[in-house]
C-alpha positions, 0 to 999 in steps of 0.5 A, spaced: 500 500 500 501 506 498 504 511 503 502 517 500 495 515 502 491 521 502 484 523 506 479 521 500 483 514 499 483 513 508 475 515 507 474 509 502 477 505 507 472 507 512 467 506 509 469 500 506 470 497 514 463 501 515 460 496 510 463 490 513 459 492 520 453 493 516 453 486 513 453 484 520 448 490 524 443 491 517 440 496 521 446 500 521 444 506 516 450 508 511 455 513 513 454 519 509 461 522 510 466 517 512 472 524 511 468 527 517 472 522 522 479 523 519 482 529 523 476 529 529 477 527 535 471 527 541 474 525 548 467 521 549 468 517 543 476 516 542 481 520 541 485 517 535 480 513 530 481 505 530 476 501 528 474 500 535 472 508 534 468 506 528 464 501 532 462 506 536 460 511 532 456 505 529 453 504 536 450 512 535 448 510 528 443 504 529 441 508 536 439 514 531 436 509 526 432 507 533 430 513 535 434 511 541 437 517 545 444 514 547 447 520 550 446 527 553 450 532 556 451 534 548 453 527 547 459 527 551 455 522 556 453 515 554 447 512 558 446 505 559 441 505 552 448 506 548 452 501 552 446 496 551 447 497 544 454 497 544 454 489 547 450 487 542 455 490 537 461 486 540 463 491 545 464 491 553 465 496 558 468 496 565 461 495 571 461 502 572 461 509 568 465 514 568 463 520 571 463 525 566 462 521 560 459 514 562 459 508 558 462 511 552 470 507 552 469 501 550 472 495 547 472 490 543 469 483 545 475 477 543 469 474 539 469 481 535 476 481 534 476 474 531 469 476 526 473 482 524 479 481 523 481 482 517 477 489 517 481 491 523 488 488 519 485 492 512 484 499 516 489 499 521 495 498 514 491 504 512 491 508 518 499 507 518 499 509 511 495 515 512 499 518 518 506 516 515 503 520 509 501 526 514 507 525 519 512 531 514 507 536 515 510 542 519 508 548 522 509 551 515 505 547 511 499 551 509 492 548 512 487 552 508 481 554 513 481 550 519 489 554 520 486 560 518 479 559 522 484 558 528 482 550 529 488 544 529 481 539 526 481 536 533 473 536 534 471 544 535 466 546 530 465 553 528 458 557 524 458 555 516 453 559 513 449 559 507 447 565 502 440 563 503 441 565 511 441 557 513 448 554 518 451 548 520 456 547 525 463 544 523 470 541 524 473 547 519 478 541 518 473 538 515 470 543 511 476 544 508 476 537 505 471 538 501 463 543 500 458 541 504 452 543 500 446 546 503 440 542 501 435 548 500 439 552 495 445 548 492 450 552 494 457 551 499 456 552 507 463 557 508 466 559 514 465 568 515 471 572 516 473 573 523 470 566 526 475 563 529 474 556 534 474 561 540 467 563 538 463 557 538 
């Protein structure tokens, strides 16, 4: 493999072990955007992005398919409903949650590890060969949006808005990485002028 790996080839790959879960969890929903994990981190979910990371997320996606509501606190708190469907998922929590997050750092069963073995050998290559790809980048390299909006991509989302008066609120390294188009009017979401990740 390649270790000139870049973003959208690692958000390939994600969706492709995202496809694997779902041959086992149909409920699962598809993964809309598999480029929004690469460069966010969540302290409640994980910091560094595995395949044990994308087995939480998809514990969120088949709660949200449920109309289940796993977490609170601004999804920083990961009730038992979430622990509920993360067992049924392949993953184990210690018998007490953390104060502040909950039940949110799971692990893997050995039972997951053997029927996802080739997902998480495939993913892993592919996330080594991304961070050798990335690891050159330095304090002089430019980094578009996200350095000038004031965000190293760890998670802090700031205002997006639209022409049409709509706006989201995005990780600027993800929004760096491709438009998101506003489903009203067609047209990108753009960070404004003078926002920086201090105002969110």
């Amino acid at each position: 493999m390649s270790t000139t790996q870049t973003p959208p080839v690692l958000a390939a790959e994600l969706a492709q072990a995202w496809a694997d879960i779902q041959r086992h969890h149909p409920e699962l929903p598809d993964l809309a955007a598999p480029e929004s994990l690469i460069g966010e981190s969540s302290s409640a979910c994980g910091h560094e992005l595995s395949f044990e990371r994308l087995l939480h997320e998809a514990v969120h996606g088949i709660a949200a398919a449920r109309g289940v509501r796993d977490t609170s606190r601004a999804g920083r708190y990961h009730n038992r409903r979430f622990l509920a469907i993360a067992e049924e998922m392949g993953l184990d929590h210690p018998d007490e949650p953390h104060p502040s997050s909950g039940f949110s750092l799971v692990s893997l069963t050995p039972e997951a590890k053997r029927r996802y073995r080739p997902t998480i050998e495939h993913l892993q290559r592919a996330l080594k060969a991304h961070s050798a790809a990335t690891a050159g980048d330095t304090a002089r390299s430019f980094r578009g949006p996200a350095a000038r909006h004031g965000s190293s991509g760890g998670g802090v989302r700031v205002k997006a808005v639209c022409d049409c008066g709509r706006n989201v609120r995005v990780v600027p390294s993800v929004l760096a990485q491709a438009p998101i188009v506003c489903g009203g009017c067609g047209k990108p979401f753009r960070i404004p002028e003078g926002v920086t990740a201090a105002a969110s």
